[in-house]
C-alpha positions as CSV (number, residue, x, y, z in Angstrom):
1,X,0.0,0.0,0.0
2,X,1.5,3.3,-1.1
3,X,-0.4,5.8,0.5
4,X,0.6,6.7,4.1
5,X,-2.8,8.3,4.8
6,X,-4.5,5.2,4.0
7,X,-2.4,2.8,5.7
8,X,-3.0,4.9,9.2
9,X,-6.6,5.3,8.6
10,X,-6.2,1.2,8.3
11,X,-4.0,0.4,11.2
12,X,-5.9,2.4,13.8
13,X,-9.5,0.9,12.2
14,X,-8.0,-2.0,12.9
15,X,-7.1,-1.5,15.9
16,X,-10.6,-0.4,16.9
17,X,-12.2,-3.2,15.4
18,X,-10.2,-5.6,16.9
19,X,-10.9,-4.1,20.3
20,X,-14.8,-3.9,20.2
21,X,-15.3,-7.1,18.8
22,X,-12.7,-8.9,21.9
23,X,-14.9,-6.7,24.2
24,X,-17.9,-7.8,23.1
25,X,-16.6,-11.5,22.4
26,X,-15.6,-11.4,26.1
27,X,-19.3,-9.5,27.5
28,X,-20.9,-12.4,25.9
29,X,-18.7,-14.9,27.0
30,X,-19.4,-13.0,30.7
31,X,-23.0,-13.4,30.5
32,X,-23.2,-16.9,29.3
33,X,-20.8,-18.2,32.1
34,X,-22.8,-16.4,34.9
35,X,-26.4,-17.3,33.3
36,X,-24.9,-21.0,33.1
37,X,-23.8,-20.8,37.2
38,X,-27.6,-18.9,37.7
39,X,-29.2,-21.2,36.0
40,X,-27.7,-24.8,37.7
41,X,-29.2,-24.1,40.8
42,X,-29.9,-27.3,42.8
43,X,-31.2,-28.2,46.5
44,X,-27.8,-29.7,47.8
45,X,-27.1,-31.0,51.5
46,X,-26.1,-27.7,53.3
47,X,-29.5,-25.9,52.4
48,X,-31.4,-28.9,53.7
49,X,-29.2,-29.1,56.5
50,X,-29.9,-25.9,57.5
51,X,-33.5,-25.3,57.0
52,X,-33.7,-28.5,59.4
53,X,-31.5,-26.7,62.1
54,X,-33.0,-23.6,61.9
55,X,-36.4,-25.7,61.7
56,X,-35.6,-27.7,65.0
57,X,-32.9,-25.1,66.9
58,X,-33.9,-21.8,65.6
59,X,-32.2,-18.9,64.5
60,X,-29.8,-19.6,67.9
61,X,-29.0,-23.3,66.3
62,X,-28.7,-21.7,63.2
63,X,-25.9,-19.6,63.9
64,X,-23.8,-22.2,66.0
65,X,-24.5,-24.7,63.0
66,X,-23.1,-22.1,60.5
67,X,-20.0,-20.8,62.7
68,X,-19.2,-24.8,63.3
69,X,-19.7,-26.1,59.6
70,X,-17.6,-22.6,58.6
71,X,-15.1,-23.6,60.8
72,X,-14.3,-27.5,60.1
73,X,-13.9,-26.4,56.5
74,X,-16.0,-29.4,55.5
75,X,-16.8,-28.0,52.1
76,X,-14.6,-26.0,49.6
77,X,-17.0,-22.5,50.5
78,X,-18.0,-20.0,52.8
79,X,-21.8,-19.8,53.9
80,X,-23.4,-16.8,54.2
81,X,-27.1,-16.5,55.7
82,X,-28.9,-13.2,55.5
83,X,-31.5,-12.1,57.5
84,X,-34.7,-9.9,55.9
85,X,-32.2,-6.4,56.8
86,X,-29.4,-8.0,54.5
87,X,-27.3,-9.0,57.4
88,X,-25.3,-11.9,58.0
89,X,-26.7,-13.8,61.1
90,X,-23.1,-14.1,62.4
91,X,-22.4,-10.0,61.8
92,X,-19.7,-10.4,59.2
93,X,-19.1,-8.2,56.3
94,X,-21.2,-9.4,53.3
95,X,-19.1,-9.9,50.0
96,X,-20.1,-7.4,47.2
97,X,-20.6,-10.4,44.9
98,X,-23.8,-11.7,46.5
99,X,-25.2,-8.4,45.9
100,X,-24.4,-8.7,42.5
101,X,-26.5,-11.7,42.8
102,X,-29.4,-10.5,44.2
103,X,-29.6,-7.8,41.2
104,X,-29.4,-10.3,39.0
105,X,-31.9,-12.1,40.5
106,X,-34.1,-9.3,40.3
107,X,-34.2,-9.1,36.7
108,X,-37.5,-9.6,34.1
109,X,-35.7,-12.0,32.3
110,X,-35.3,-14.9,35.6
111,X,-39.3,-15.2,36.5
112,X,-39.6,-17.8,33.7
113,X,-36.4,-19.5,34.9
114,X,-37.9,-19.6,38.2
115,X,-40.7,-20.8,37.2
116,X,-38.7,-23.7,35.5
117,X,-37.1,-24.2,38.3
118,X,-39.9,-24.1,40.7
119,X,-41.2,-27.0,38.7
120,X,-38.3,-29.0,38.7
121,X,-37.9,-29.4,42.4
122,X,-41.9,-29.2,43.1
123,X,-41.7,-33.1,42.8
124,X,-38.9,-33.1,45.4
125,X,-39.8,-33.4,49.3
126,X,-38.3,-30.7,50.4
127,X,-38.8,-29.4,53.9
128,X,-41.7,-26.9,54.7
129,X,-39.6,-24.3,55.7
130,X,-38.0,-24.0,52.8
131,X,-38.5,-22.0,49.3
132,X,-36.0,-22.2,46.2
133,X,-36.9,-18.5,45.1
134,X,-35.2,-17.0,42.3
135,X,-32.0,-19.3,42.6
136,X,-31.7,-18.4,46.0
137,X,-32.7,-20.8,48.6
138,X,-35.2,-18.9,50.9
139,X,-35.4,-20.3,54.5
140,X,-38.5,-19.5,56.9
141,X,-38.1,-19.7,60.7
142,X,-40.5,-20.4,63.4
143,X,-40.7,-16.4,64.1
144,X,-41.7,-16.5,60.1
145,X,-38.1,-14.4,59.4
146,X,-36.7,-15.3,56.2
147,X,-33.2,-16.1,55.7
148,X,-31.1,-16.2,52.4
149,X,-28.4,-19.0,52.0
150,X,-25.4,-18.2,49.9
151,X,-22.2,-19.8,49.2
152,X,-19.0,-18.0,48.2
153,X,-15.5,-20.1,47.0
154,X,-13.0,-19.6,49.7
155,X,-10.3,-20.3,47.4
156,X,-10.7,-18.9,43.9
157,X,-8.9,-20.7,41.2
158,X,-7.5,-19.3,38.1
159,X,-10.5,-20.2,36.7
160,X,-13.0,-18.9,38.8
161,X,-11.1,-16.0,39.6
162,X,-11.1,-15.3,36.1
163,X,-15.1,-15.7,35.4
164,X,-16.0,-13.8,38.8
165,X,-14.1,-11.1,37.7
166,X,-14.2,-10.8,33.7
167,X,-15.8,-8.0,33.4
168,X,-12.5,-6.0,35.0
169,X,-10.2,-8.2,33.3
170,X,-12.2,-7.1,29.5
171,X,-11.9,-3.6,30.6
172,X,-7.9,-3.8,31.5
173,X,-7.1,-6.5,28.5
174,X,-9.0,-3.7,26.2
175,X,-6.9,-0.6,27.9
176,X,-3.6,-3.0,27.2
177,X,-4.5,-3.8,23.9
178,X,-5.2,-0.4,22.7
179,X,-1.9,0.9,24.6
180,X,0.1,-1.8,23.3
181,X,-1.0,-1.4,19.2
182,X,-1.2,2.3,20.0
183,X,2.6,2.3,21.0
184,X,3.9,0.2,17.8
185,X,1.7,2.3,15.3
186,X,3.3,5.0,16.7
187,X,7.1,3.8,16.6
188,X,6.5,2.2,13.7
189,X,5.1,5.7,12.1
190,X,7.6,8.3,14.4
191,X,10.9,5.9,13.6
192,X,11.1,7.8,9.7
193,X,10.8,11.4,11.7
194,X,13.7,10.3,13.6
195,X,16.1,9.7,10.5
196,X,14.8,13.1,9.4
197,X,15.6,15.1,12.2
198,X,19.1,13.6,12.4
199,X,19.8,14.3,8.8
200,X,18.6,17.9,8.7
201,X,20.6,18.9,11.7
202,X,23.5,17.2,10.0
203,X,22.7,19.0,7.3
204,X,22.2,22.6,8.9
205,X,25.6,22.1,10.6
206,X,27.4,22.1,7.1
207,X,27.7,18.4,6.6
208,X,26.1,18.0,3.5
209,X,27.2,14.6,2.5
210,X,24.3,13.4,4.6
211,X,21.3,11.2,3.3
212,X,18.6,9.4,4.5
213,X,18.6,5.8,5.6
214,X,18.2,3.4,2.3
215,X,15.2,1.7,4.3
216,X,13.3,5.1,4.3
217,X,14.2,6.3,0.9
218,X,13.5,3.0,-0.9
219,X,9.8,3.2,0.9
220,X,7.0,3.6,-2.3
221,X,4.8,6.2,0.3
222,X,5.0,9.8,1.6
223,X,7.5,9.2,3.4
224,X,9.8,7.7,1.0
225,X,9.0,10.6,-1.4
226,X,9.8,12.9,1.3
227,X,13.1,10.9,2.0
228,X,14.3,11.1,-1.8
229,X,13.3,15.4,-1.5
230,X,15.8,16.0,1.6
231,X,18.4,13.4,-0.4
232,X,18.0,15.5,-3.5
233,X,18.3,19.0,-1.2
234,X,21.3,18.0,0.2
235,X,22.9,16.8,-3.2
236,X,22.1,19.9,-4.4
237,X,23.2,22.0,-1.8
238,X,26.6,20.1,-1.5
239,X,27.3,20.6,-5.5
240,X,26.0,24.4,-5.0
241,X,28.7,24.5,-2.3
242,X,31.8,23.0,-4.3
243,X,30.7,25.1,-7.0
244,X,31.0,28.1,-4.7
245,X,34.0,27.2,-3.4
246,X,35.3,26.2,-6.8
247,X,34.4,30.2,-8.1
248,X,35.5,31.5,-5.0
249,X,39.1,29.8,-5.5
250,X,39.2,30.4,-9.4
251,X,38.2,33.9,-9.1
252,X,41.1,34.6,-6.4
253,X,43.5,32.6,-8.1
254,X,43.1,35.1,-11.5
255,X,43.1,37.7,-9.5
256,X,46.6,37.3,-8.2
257,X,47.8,37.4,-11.7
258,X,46.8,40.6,-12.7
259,X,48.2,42.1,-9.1
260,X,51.1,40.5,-9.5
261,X,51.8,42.2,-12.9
262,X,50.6,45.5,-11.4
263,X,53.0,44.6,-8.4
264,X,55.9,44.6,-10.4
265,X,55.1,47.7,-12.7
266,X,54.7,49.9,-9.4
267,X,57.8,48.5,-8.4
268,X,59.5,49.7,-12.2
269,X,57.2,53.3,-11.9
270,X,58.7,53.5,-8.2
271,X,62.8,53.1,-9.5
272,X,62.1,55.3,-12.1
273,X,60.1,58.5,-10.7
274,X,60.7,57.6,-6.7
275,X,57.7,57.8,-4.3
276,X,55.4,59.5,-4.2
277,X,51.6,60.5,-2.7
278,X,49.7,58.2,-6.0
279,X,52.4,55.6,-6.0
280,X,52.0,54.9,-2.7
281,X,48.2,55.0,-2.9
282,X,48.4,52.4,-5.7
283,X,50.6,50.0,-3.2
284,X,48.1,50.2,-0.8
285,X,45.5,49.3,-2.4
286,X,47.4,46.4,-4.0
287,X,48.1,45.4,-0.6
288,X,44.4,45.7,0.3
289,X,43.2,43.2,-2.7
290,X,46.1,40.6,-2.1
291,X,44.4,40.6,1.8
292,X,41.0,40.6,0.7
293,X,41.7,37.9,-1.9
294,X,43.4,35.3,1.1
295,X,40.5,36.2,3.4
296,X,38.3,35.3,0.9
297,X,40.1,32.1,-0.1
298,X,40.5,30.9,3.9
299,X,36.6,31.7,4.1
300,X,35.5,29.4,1.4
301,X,37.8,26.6,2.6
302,X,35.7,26.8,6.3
303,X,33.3,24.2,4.8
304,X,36.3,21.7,3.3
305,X,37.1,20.1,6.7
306,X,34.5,18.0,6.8
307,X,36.5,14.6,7.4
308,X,39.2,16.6,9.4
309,X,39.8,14.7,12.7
310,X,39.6,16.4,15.8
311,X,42.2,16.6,18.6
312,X,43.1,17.6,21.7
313,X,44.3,20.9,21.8
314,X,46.1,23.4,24.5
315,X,44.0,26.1,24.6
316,X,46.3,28.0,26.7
317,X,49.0,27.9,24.5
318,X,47.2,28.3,21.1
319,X,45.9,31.9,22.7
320,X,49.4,32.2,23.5
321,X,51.0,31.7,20.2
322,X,48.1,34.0,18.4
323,X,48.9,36.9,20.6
324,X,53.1,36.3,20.5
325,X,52.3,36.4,16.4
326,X,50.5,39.7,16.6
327,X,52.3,41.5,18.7
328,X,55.3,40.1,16.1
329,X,53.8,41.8,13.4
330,X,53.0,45.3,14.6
331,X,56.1,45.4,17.3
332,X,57.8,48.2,14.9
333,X,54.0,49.5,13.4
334,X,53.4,52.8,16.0
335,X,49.9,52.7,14.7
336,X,49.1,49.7,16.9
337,X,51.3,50.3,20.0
338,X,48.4,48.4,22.2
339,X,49.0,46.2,25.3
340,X,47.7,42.3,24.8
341,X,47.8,40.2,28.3
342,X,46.6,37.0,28.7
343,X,44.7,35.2,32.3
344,X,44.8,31.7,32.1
345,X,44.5,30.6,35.7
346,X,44.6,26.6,34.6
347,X,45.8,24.6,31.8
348,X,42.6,24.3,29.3
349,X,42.5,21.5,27.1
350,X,39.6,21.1,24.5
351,X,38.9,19.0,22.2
352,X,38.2,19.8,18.4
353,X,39.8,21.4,15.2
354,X,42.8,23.5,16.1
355,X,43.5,25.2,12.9
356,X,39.6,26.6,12.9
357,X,40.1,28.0,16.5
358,X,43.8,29.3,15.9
359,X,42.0,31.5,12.7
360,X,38.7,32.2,14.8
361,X,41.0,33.5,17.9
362,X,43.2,35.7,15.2
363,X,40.7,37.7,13.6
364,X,38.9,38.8,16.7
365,X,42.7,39.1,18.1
366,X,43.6,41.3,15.0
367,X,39.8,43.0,15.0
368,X,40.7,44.5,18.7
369,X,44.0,45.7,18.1
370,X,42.8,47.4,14.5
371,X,39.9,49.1,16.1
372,X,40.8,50.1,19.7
373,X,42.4,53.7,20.7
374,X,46.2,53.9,20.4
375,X,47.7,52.5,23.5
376,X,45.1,51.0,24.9
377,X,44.9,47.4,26.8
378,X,43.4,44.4,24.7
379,X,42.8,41.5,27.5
380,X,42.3,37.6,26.4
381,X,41.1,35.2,29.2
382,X,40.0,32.4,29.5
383,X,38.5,30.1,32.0
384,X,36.6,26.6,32.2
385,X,33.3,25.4,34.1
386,X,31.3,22.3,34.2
387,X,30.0,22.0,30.8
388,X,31.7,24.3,28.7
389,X,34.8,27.2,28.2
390,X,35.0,30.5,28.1
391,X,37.1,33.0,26.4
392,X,36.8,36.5,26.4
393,X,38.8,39.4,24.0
394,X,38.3,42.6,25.7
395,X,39.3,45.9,24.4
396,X,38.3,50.2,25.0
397,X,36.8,50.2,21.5
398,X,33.5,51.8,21.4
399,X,31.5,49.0,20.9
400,X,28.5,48.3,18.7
401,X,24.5,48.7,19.0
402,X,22.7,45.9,19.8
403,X,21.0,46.2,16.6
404,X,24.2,45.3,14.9
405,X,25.3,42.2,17.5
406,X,24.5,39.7,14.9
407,X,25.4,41.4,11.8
408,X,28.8,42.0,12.5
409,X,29.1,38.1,11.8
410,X,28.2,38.5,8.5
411,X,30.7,38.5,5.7
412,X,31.3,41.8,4.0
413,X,29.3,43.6,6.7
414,X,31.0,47.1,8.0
415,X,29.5,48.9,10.6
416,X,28.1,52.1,9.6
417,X,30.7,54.0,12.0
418,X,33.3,53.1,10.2
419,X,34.2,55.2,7.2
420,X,35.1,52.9,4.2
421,X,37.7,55.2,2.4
422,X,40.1,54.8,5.9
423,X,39.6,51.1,6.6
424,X,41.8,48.5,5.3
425,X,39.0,45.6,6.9
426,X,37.9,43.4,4.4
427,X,34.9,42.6,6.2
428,X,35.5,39.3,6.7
429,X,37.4,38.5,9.6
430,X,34.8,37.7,12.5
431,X,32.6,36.0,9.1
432,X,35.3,33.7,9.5
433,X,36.0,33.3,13.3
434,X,32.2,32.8,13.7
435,X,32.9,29.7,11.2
436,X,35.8,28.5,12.9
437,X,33.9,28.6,16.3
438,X,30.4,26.6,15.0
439,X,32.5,24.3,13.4
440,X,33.4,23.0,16.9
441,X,30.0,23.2,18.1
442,X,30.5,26.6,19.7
443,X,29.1,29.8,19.5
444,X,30.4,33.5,19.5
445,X,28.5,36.8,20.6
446,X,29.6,40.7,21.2
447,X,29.1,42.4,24.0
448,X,28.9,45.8,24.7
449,X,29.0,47.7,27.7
450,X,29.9,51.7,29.0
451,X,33.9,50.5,29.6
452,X,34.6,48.1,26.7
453,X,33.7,45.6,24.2
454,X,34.2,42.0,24.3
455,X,34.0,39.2,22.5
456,X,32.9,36.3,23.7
457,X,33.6,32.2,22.3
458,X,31.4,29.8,24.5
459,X,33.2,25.8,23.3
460,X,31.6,23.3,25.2
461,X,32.7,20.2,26.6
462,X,31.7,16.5,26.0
């Protein structure tokens, strides 16, 4: 059957079906057995017995007789004899089952079974003082008081435990039944969902060499039409992405050509005039293209690393490293004359992909020290809890709106304070640490407050 809709509608009819008809199969079964135990009454040795005690002794013999025959356990039952208040002569408690008699006896439908009966034993000589009414053996005394006789099992076998209470065990097989069919139509019909969800999140976190089980996908319903859709998304997303990755590469890679060329004519303009104010401006924007062109080359390569093996890395000496590198490059640059520390109060290990953190922890390194006032302090910490680590690049900058928290993330996104003639950003820098950071299940965030503004990289742990 290829139609999902259909099959459900099916399994839970089924399911119904099957239920009523057991429930009726059993209330039938139920009324059978108890107007079979109804309907075999017979005058048997106890009832004469004790109309003859209670016929000779009286209601005083009565009760001795039934508290000595209870108590020799000569038969496999407990006798109980009411008086006309629906007392037990001896002042126990009366089971609820011989009420359930009596109710029954009261019904329309046992007068012509009395009367049957009636009939049958009319030819018997049965004492005076007693009447077999309505199944029930009816007992006069000498003060004309009638007594009812009843016998209850005193040890219920499987069997008759079973028939005196069928009616509860119809109503709890019904309630398992429907829980138990309820539960596999639901796993069976939640278990595709399941390789769904695991796929798309694969999929959303960049791995886009994920597909869907065979055993969903091959399925000739919805759901294996839906299977084949999220296999043919992520097939196309993953040859969209190597295409993009492909431009982004070729593009860069002819764009260093033509640089280069220009490189080497400013340098022949340079030994032939000298330097001077438009020479200079030509070098720097040369300088700015060839930096744009390797951010934009380490950007598209974020998404390559995909069989990459994590590792265990020293977090306190990557930081370290970044910031010995940094201030390296700018010690003789009296531009960016700022003051990086580090606080590392214990060794940090974490593990994950160390050349995606080293680039994450640079551009938010080299972001402070391009953006905060001249000689001012740039502080790196970091620190670990239970469940995850945190490290923190604080600088004096001014900060951003909270408007703009997000965007900054964004590739090629410059904040509107910052005049784009002046800055030699390419706009891609914390684009790329924000990569570098999800990529090992992390996330990053900007903070802003009256004093500073801080970065902040949240890894966690396990």
């Amino acid at each position: 059957m290829q139609n999902l809709f259909f099959r459900i509608f099916l399994s839970f009819w089924c399911c119904i079906s099957v239920i009523v008809i057991s429930a009726a199969l059993g209330g039938y079964y139920y009324h059978q057995r108890m107007e079979q135990i109804y309907t075999n009454f017979e005058i048997d040795e106890v009832i004469l017995r004790a109309s003859e005690v209670l016929d000779t002794q009286g209601v005083t013999g009565l009760k001795i007789w039934l508290k000595n025959t209870n108590n020799k356990n000569q038969y496999p039952y407990i006798i109980f004899i009411l008086n006309e208040k629906k007392e037990d002569i001896l002042g126990r408690n009366i089971p609820r089952k011989i009420f359930d008699w009596q109710a029954h006896f009261d019904q329309p439908h046992h007068k012509k079974e009395n009367n049957r009966i009636n009939r049958r034993n009319r030819n018997k000589d049965l004492p005076s003082n007693l009447r077999p009414t309505n199944y029930i053996p009816l007992l006069i005394g000498p003060d004309s008081q009638r007594y009812e006789l009843f016998s209850v099992p005193k040890k219920t076998s499987f069997q008759g435990y079973f028939n005196d209470n069928l009616r509860w065990l119809i109503l709890v097989s019904a309630i398992l039944m429907s829980l138990m069919v309820s539960y596999f139509l639901s796993r069976m019909y939640m278990k595709p969902f399941k390789h769904f969800k695991y796929a798309t999140l694969k999929i959303a976190e960049g791995d886009l060499k994920t597909r869907i089980s065979p055993s969903i996908s091959s399925r000739k319903d919805e759901m294996g039409e839906l299977a084949r859709d999220i296999d043919s998304m992520a097939e196309r997303l993953q040859n969209f992405n190597q295409n993009q990755q492909e431009l982004a590469r070729n593009i860069s890679h002819e764009l260093r050509s033509p640089l280069s060329r220009m490189q080497v004519a400013l340098d022949i303009a340079t030994q032939s005039s000298g330097n001077n104010a438009e020479l200079d401006r030509i070098r720097k924007e040369i300088e700015t293209l060839n930096e744009l062109i390797e951010y934009i080359l380490k950007y598209s390569k974020m998404d390559q690393n995909v069989d990459e093996q994590s590792s265990l890395i020293n977090l306190n000496d990557l930081i370290k490293d970044v910031i010995d590198d940094i201030k390296f490059e700018h010690k003789n640059d009296p531009n960016h004359d700022n003051e990086i520390t580090l606080e590392a109060k214990d060794l940090i290990t974490f593990d994950g992909y160390e050349d995606a953190i080293r680039s994450a922890l640079e551009n938010v390194i080299r972001n402070s020290v391009k953006y905060s006032p001249k000689k001012s302090l740039i502080s790196c910490s970091i620190e670990r809890s239970s469940n995850e680590i945190i490290i923190c690049v604080k600088d004096e900058g001014k900060g951003i709106k909270d408007s703009d928290k997000e965007k900054i993330f964004e590739p090629f996104y410059r904040h509107p304070n910052v005049k784009r003639d002046n800055s030699t950003g390419t706009g891609l820098g914390l684009a790329i640490a924000k990569s570098g950071i999800e990529w090992n299940r992390g996330k990053i965030e900007a903070i802003t407050t009256n004093q500073d503004f801080t970065i902040k990289i949240t890894l966690p742990i396990g």
